[in-house]
C-alpha positions, 0 to 999 in steps of 0.5 A: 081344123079337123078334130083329132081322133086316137084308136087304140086297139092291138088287131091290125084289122081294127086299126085299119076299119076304124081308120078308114071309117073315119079318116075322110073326117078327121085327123087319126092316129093309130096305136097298137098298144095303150103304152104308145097311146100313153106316150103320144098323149106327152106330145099331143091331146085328142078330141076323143080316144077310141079304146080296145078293152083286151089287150096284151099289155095294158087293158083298156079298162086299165087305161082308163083308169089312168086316164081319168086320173089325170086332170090332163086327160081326164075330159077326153071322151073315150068309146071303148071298143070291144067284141066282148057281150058281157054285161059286167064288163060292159057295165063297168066300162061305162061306170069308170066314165066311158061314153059308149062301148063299140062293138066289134066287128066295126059297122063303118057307118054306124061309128061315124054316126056314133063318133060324129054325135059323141064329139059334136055333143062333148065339143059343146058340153065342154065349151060351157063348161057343163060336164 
């Protein structure tokens, strides 16, 4: 079964690269605002959530927060995406638990590879209980 991927970003354009780079591999659902994504994490958990850090109604930083306090979701691997190069921003995506930060514009192939190694790498490390 493929594995489930949330991209969550308020730009059309990158819902649409980041769909597109990786829907020949796995099942994704696109939402354009973090509420939605917060309202489908009701119905469904995903393998990862890929996370716009700037948008309109909640930021992704402030998503984050929310996800990570929540047994619930708390393990989802999330790479935040972002066309930002801030070193204080960066910095403190990856210290509230982000696994990586994706920059924008989207390199198809580059995150393919950066989705395939995270969520081979984050499969295994949660099935032994090792986090």
């Amino acid at each position: 079964m493929q594995k489930l991927i949330f991209i969550v970003d308020d730009n059309d354009s990158n819902l649409t690269a980041a769909a597109l780079a990786l829907e020949s591999e796995y099942r994704v659902l696109t939402m354009p605002t973090a509420e939605k994504m917060f309202q489908m994490l009701e119905k469904t958990k995903p393998d990862m959530i890929l996370l716009d850090i700037e948008m309109p109604d909640i930021s992704g930083l402030d998503a984050m927060k929310k996800l990570m306090g929540n047994p619930e979701w708390e393990t989802i691997p999330i790479l935040l995406l972002t066309s930002w190069n801030d070193e204080d921003v960066l910095s403190h995506a990856l210290t509230l638990g982000a696994i990586d930060v994706v920059t924008k514009p989207i390199l198809p192939s580059v995150l393919r590879n950066r989705v395939k190694n995270y969520i081979s790498k984050w499969i295994v490390v949660n099935r032994t209980g090792v986090i």
